[in-house]
KEROVEX-971769 format. One record per residue (C-alpha): residue in three letters; y, z, x. Coordinates in steps of 0.5 Angstrom, whole numbers, padded with zeros to 4 digits, always signed. Example, Ala and Ser with C-alpha at 12.3 -4.5 7.8 and 13.67 -1.06 7.14 Angstrom:
BEGIN
ala-0009+0016+0025;ser-0002+0014+0027;
END
This chain:
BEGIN
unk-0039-0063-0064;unk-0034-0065-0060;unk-0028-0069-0064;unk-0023-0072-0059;unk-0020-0071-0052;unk-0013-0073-0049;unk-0011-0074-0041;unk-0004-0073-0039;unk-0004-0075-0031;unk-0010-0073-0030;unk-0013-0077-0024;unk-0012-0084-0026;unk-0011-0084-0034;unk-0004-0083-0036;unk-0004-0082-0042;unk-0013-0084-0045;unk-0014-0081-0053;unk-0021-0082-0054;unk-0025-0080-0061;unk-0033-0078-0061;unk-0037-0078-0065;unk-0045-0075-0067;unk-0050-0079-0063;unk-0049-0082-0056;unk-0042-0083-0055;unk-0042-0089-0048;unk-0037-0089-0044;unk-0038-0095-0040;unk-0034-0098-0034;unk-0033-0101-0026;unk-0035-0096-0020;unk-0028-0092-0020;unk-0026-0094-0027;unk-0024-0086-0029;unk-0031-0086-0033;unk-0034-0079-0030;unk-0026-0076-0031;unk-0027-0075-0037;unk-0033-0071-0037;unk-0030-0067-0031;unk-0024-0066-0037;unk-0029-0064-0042;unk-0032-0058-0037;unk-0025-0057-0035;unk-0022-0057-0042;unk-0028-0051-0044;unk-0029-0047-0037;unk-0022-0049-0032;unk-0027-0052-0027;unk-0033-0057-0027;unk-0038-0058-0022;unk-0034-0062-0015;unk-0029-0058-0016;unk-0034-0051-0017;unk-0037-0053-0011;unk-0030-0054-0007;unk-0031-0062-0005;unk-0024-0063-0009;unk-0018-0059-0011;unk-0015-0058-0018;unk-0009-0060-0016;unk-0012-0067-0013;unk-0014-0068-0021;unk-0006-0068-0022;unk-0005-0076-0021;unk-0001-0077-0015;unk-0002-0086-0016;unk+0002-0090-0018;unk+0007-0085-0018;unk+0006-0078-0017;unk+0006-0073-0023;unk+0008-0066-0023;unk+0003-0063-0028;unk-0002-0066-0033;unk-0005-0064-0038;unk-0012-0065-0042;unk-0013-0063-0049;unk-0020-0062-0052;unk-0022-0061-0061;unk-0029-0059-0063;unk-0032-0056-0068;unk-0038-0050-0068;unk-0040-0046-0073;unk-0036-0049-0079;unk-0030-0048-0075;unk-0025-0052-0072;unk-0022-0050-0065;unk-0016-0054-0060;unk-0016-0052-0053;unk-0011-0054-0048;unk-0010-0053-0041;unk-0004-0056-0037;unk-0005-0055-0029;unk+0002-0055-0025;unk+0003-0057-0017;unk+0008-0052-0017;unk+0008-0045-0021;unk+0004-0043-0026;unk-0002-0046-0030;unk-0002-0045-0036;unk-0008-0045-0042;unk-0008-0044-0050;unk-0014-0044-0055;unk-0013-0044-0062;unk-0019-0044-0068;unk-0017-0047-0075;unk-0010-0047-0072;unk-0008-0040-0071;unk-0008-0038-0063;unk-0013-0034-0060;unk-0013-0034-0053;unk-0007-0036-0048;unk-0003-0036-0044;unk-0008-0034-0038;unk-0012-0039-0036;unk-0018-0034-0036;unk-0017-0031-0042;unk-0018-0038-0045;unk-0024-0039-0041;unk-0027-0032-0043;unk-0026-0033-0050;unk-0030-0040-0049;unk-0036-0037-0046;unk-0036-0032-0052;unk-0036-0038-0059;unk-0040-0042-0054;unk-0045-0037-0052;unk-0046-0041-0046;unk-0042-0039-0039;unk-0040-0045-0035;unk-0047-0043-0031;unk-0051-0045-0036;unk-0047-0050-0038;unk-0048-0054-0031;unk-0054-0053-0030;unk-0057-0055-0038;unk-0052-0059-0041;unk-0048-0063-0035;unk-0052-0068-0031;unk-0048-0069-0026;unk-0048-0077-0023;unk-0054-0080-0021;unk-0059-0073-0022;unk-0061-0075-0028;unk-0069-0076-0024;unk-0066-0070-0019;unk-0072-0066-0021;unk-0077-0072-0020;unk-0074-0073-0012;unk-0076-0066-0010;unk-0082-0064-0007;unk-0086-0058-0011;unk-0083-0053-0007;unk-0076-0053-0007;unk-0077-0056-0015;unk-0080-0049-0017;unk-0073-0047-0013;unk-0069-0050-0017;unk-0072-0050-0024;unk-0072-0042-0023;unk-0065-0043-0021;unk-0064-0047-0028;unk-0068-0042-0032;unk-0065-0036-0028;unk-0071-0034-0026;unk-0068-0035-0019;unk-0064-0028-0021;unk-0070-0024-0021;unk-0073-0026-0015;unk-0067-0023-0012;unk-0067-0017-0015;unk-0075-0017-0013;unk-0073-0019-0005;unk-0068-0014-0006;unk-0072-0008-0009;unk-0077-0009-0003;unk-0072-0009+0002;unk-0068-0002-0001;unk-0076+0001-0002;unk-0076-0001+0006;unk-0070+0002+0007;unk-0071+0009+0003;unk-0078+0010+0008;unk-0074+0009+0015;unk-0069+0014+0012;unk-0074+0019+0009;unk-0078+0018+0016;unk-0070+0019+0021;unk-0069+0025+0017;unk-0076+0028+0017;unk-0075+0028+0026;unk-0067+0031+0024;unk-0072+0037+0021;unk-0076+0037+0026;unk-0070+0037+0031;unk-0066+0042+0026;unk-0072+0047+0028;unk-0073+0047+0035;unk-0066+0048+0035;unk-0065+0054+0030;unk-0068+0060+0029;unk-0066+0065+0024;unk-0065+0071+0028;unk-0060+0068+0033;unk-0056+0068+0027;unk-0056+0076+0026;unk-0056+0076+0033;unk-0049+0072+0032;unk-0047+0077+0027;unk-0048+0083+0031;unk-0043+0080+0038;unk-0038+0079+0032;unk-0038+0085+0029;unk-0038+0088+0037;unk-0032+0084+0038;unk-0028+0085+0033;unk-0028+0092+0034;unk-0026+0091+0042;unk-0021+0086+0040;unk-0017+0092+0034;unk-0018+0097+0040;unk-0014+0093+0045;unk-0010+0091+0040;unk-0007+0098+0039;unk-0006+0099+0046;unk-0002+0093+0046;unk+0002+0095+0041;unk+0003+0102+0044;unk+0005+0099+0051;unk+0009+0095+0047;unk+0013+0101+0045;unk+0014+0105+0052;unk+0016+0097+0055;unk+0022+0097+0050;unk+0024+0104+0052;unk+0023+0103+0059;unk+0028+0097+0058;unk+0033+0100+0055;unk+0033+0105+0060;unk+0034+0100+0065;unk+0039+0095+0062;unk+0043+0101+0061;unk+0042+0103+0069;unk+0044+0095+0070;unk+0050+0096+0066;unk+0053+0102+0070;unk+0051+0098+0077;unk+0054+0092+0075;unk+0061+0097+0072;unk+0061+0100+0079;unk+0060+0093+0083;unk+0066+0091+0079;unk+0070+0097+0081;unk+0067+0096+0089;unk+0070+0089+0088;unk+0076+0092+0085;unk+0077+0097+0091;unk+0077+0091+0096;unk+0082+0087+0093;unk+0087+0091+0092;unk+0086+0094+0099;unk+0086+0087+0102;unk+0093+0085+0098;unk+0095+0091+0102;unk+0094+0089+0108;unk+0097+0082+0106;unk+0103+0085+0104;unk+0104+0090+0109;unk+0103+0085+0115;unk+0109+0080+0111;unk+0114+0085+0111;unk+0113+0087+0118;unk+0114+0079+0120;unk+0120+0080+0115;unk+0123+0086+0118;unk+0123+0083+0124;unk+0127+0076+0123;unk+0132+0083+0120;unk+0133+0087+0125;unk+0140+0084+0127;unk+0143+0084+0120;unk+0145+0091+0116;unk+0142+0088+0108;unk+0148+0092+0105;unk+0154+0087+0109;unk+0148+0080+0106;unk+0152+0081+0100;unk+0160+0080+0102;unk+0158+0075+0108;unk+0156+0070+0104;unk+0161+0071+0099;unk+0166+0070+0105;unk+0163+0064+0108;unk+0163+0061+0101;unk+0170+0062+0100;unk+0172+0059+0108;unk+0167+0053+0105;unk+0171+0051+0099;unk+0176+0052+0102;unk+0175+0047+0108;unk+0172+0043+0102;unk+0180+0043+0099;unk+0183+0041+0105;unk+0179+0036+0105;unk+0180+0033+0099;unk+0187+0034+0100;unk+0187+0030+0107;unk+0182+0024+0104;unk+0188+0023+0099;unk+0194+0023+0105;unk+0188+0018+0109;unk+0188+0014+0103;unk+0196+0012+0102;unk+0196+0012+0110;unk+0191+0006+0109;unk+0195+0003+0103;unk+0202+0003+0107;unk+0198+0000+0113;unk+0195-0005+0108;unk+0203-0006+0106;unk+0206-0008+0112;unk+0200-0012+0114;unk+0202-0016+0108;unk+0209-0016+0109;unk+0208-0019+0116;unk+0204-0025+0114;unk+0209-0026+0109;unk+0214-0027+0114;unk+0209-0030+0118;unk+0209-0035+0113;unk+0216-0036+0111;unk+0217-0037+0119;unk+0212-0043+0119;unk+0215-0046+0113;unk+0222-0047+0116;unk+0219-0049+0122;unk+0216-0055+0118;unk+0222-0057+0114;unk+0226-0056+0120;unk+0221-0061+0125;unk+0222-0065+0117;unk+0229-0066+0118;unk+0230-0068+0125;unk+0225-0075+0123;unk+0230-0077+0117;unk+0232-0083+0118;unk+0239-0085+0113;unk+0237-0085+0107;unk+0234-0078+0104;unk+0226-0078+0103;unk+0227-0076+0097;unk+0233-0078+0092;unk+0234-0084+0097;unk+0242-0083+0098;unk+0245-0085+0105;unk+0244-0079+0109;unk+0250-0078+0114;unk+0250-0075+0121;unk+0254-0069+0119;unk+0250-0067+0114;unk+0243-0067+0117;unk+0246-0063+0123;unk+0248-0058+0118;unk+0241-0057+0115;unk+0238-0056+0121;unk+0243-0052+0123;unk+0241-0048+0116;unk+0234-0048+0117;unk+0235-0045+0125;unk+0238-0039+0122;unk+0234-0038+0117;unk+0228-0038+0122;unk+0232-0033+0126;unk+0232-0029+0120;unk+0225-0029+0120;unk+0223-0027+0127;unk+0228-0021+0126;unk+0224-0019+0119;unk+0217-0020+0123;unk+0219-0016+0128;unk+0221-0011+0124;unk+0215-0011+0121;unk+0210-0011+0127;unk+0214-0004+0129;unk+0213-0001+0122;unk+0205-0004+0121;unk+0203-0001+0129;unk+0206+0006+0126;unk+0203+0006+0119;unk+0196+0004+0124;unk+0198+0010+0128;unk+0198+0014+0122;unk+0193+0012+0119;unk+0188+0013+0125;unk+0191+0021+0126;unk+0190+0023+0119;unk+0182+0020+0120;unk+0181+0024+0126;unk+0183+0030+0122;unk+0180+0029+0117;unk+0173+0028+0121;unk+0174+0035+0125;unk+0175+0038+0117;unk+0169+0035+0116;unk+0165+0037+0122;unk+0168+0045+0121;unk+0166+0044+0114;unk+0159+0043+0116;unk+0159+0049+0120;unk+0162+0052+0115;unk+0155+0051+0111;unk+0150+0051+0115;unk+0153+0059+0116;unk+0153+0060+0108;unk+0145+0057+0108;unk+0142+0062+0114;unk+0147+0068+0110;unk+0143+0066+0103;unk+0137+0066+0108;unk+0138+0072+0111;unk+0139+0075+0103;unk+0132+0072+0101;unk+0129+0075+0106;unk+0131+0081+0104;unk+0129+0081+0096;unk+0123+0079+0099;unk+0121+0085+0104;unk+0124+0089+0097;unk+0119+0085+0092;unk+0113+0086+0097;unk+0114+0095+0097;unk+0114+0094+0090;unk+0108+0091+0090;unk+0106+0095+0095;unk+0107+0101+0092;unk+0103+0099+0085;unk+0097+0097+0090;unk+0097+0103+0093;unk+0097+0106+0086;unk+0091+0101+0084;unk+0087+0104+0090;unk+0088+0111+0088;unk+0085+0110+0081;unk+0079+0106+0083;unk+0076+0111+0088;unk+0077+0115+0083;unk+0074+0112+0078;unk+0068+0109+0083;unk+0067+0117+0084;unk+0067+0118+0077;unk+0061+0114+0076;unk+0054+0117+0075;unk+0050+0112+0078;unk+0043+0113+0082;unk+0040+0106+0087;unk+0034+0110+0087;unk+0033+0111+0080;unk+0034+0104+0077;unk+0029+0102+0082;unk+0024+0107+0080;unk+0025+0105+0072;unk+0025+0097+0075;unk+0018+0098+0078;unk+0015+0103+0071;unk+0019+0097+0067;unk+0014+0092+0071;unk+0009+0096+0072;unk+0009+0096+0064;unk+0010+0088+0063;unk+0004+0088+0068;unk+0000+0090+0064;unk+0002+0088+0057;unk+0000+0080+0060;unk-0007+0083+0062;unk-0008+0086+0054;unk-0005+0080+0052;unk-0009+0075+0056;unk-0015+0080+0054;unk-0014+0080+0047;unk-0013+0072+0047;unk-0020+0071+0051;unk-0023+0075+0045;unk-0021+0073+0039;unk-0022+0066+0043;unk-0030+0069+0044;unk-0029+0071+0037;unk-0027+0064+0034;unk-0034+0062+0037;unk-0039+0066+0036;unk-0036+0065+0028;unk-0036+0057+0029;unk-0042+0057+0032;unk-0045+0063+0026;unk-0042+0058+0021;unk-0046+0051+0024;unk-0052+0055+0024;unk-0051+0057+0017;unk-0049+0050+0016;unk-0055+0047+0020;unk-0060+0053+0015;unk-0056+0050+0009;unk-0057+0042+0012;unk-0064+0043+0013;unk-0065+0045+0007;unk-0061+0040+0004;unk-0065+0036+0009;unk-0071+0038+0006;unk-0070+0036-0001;unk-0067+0030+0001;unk-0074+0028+0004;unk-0077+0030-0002;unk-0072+0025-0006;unk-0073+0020-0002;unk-0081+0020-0002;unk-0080+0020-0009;unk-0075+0013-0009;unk-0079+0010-0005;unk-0085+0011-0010;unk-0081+0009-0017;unk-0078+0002-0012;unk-0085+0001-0011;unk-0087+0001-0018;unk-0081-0002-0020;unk-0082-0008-0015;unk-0089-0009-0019;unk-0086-0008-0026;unk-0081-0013-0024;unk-0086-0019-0021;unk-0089-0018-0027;unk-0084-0019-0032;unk-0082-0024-0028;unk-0088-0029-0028;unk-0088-0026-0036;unk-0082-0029-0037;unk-0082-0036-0033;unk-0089-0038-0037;unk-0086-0035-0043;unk-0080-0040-0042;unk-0085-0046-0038;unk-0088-0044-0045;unk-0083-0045-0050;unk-0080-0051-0045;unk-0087-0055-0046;unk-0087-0054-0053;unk-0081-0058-0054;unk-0082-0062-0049;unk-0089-0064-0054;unk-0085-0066-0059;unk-0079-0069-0055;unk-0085-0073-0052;unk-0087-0076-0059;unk-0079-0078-0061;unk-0078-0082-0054;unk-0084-0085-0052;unk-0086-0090-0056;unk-0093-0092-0053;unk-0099-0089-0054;unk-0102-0090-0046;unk-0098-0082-0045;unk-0099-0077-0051;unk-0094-0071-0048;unk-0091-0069-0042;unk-0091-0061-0040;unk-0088-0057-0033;unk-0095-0055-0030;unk-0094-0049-0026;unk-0099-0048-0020;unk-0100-0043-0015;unk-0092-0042-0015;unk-0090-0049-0015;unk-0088-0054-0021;unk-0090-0060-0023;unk-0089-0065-0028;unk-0095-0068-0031;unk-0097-0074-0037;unk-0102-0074-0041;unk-0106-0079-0042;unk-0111-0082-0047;unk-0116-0078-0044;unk-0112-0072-0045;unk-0112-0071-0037;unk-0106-0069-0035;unk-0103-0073-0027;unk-0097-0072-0024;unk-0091-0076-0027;unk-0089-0078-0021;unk-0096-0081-0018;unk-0098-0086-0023;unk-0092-0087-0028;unk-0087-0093-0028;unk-0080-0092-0027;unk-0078-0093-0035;unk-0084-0087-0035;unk-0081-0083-0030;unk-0074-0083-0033;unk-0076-0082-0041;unk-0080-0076-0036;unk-0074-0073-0033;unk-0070-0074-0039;unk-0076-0070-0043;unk-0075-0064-0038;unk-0068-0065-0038;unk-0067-0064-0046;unk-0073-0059-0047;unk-0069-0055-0041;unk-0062-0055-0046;unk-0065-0054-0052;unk-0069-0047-0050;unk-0063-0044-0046;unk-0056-0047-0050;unk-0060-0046-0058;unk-0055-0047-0062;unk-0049-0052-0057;unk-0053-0059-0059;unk-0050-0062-0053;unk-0052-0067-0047;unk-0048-0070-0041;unk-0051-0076-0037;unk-0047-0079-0032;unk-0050-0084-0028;unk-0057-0083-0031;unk-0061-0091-0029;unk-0060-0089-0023;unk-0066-0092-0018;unk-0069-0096-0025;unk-0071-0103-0025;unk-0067-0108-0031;unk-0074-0106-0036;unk-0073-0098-0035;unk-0065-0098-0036;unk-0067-0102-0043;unk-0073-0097-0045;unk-0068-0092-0043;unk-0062-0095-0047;unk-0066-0096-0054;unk-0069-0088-0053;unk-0061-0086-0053;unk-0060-0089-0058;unk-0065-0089-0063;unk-0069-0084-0061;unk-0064-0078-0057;unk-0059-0077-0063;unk-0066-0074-0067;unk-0066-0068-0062;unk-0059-0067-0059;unk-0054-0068-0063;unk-0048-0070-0059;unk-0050-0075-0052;unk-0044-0077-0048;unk-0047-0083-0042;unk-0043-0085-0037;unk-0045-0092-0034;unk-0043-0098-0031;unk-0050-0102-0032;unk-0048-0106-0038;unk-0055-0106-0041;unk-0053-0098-0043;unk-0048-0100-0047;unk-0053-0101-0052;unk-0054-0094-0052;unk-0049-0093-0056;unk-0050-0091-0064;unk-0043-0086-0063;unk-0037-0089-0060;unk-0037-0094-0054;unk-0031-0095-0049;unk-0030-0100-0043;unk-0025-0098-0038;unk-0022-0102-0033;unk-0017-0100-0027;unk-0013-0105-0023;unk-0016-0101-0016;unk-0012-0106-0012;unk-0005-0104-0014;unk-0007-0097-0016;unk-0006-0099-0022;unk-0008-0093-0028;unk-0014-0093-0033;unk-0014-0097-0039;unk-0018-0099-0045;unk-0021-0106-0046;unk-0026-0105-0051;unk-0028-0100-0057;
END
């Protein structure tokens, strides 16, 4: 029995604590109350899941309230009590990270944190899985009279899917379907035998085996030839490299030879070239020339020096009188001015401002006529003096440049001396290096003729070696072309092997699947049989129930029983009237009739295939009844469903049902205009 549930921000509840208890337990309310969010909370609390979220129509995370506020994780706690024990299980769903669940049994945790662990180990107390409990205890909104609606065939669809009967049908469909397959195998590898045969005879792999064994003796043949060639190729070699290498000795001494014979030739013909610019110089007196001409050049150098410096103080005596001149010049052009002064003075003195007589102004410029005449004698004497120091100066100038000019001489002579010289050493380093050359050459043709090299015979040794490689490559290319004829006929004696060993195999197979085929076939029969065994064993044990369950919820004695007829692989639910004749429910019963039917079928069902669970949910069942049949309806729930189920819960929003209660009733309310959350307004 389930004892109590609480929702944390799931869907529109915030915080909703309900209480049940044995009975019919009614949850009552307006379309969009958040009546059927407990029943999804129930089926998520026990399994993680319940049937719109099964089916993909909605997310879990949807279930998580996002209005009036948006909720990170909520959280649904369920107590209930089976087999004498008390369990609690909690399951908390997260926007973001991991949810989480944990599953205790008289307060010690048995499962958790893994949702799945929780779910696998409700299934086990439960013994139902949420299979089962979908199909044969939650009576999803408005399905209450779902079987009633459908047609014969697609209800014995259904009533197969909720007896699992439907399973069966698969396994037989695939059985068909796999023996089907087996024989088209079996006849596919029956023409591989045959074409296995056409292509394939014993002897021709003998006959493999004899070519192999043939070439196999060719190839160790051809290979000891190779290897003897190889040996006479690598002496030849030898032969030849060692002929090479006194070949290129003696290309090098050739080369050698011509060198040196051309520095010869070079030398020689320098040394006539320089001996001819020497005929008129005797090499011995070189020597004393240019020690002679260099003494004339430094002593030309000395008188230079010498006549620079008598230059030098000409020209600063010059410079002098020059100077002394335009002194006098100057003292002369200040008398002139003081005397020019004196004659404009009038009777007093400019400059004391005295009476200035007669007497003395001609005395002044008596004074200052013969202190100009002073000066002019001075200046004279000074042009005189200055024109001979110029006169000086120009001689000793023209002195020094003819020093210079011998001075120049003086040193080209020294320069074609040092020449002349150079030119000397040069012819006597040149026979040096004509002697050495000459003693090169000498050594070379000796060598040259001590080498022992013959043309011919490095040509005939090439052509052997040649001759030898030659044939090398055509063994070599023999051998390869053998072993690669060898390796076929292995491949091809080792597919035809394979091919005898396939077809063998092949054959076996065949007999094998022969064999499948026929035990499919007798397992196809085996399974229909019990299939249709098990579906009237089970359609038997459903009607039995629904016999007594018939007498508790019926009241009236117009319909005795009602059973699930099945005929000729269809499913029909029929009514037995008081001359035991049975009519189908849906042709003549009225609404209430055909509600109280299904109700039967659906309780009779719950009860054959969750024993020992005791537990119904109905969501929405007056669906499609009339005023007088949700009455009939709500007095079977209370007064007479308690009887065979132990624990009802009813999800409705007709008020008549409310009267079904004879556990616990809740009304709920929700403010939908302003999003407001779910609240309860009566118990």
């Amino acid at each position: 029995m389930i004892s109590s549930i609480y929702l944390e921000n799931w869907k529109t509840h915030r915080n909703t604590a309900l209480e049940f208890g044995k009975g019919t337990n009614v949850i009552a309310g307006k379309m969009g109350s958040g009546k059927s969010s407990v029943m999804d909370a129930i089926s998520f609390a026990l399994y993680g899941t319940f049937p719109n979220a099964f089916s993909k129509k909605v997310s879990l995370e949807e279930t998580i309230m996002a209005k009036p506020f948006r909720a990170e994780q909520s959280i649904v706690r369920m107590e209930f009590e089976y087999a004498g024990k008390k369990y609690v299980v909690e399951r908390t769903l997260k926007r973001k990270g991991i949810s989480d669940a944990k599953l205790t049994e008289n307060g010690k945790t048995i499962a958790g944190p893994k949702t799945t662990d929780v779910t696998k180990k409700v299934s086990e107390i439960l013994e139902v899985s949420y299979d089962l409990f979908s199909r044969a205890i939650y009576a999803e909104q408005d399905q209450l009279d779902f079987f009633l609606k459908l047609n014969p065939s697609q209800r014995k669809e259904k009533f197969d899917e909720l007896l699992g009967l439907d399973k069966y049908e698969k396994v037989r469909a695939n059985s068909v379907s796999l023996a089907n397959r087996v024989k088209k195998v079996a006849e596919e590898m029956k023409g591989v035998l045959i074409e296995h045969g056409k292509k394939f005879r014993p002897e021709q792999l003998e006959e493999h085996k004899r070519k192999i064994s043939e070439k196999e003796k060719e190839a160790g043949e051809k290979n000891a030839l190779a290897k003897k060639c190889g040996e006479k190729i690598a002496e030849k070699e030898a032969a030849v490299k060692g002929l090479e290498m006194r070949w290129r000795e003696k290309k090098l001494l050739e080369e050698r030879l011509i060198k040196a014979r051309s520095r010869i030739d070079a030398l020689e013909g320098e040394n006539a070239k320089l001996n001819e610019k020497m005929k008129t110089v005797e090499p011995e007196k070189l020597g004393s020339m240019k020690a002679a001409r260099e003494k004339a050049l430094n002593e030309l150098e000395e008188k230079i020096r010498a006549k620079e410096k008598e230059l030098r103080a000409a020209r600063e005596k010059t410079s002098k009188a020059r100077e002394k001149l335009a002194v006098h010049k100057n003292r002369l052009h200040s008398s002139a001015e003081a005397l020019e002064s004196v004659e404009k003075i009038g009777a007093k003195c400019p400059v004391c401002k005295r009476p200035f007589s007669a007497h003395e102004k001609s005395e002044v410029e008596k004074e200052f006529r013969e202190e100009m005449r002073r000066i002019n004698a001075e200046i004279s004497g000074a042009e005189k003096s200055a024109a001979e120091s110029a006169a000086a100066e120009e001689a000793e100038s023209g002195r020094l440049s003819r020093l210079a000019e011998e001075k120049e001489k003086a040193r080209k002579s020294l320069e074609e001396t040092v020449k002349t010289l150079e030119l000397a050493q040069d012819i006597e380093a040149n026979e040096k290096l004509l002697k050495a050359g000459r003693e090169e050459v000498e050594f070379t043709e000796k060598k040259i003729a001590a080498t022992a090299f013959s043309e011919e015979t490095l040509e005939k040794e090439r052509s052997e070696f040649l001759e030898l490689r030659e044939r090398q490559a055509r063994l070599k290319a023999e051998i390869s072309s053998a072993k690669e004829l060898l390796a076929e006929l292995k491949e091809s004696a080792r597919l035809m092997a394979e091919t005898a060993k396939q077809a063998e195999e092949l054959g076996a197979k065949v007999k094998n699947y022969g064999e499948a085929a026929e035990n499919l076939a007798v397992f196809t029969s085996a399974l229909r049989a019990t299939q249709a065994e098990l579906r009237n064993s089970m359609i038997e044990t459903i009607n039995e129930a629904m016999d007594d369950i018939w007498g508790k919820l019926y009241p009236y004695g117009d319909f005795s029983s009602a059973k699930i007829a099945v005929d000729e692989g269809s499913y029909e639910i029929m009514a037995r009237q008081r001359n035991n004749e049975w009519v189908r429910v849906e042709g003549i019963l009225s609404g209430g009739e055909r509600s109280t039917a299904a109700l039967a079928t659906r309780i009779a069902v719950s009860l054959v295939l969750t024993q020992n669970l005791g537990w119904m949910i109905l969501d929405e069942p007056t669906h499609n009844l009339d005023a007088n049949a949700v009455s009939e309806l709500s007095e079977v729930l209370r007064n007479h469903l308690p009887e065979l189920i132990e624990q009802v819960f009813v999800i409705t929003h007709d008020k008549e049902m409310e009267n079904a209660a004879s556990g616990k009733l809740y009304v709920f309310e929700r403010d939908k205009e302003s999003d407001g959350v779910t609240k309860i307004s009566g118990v």
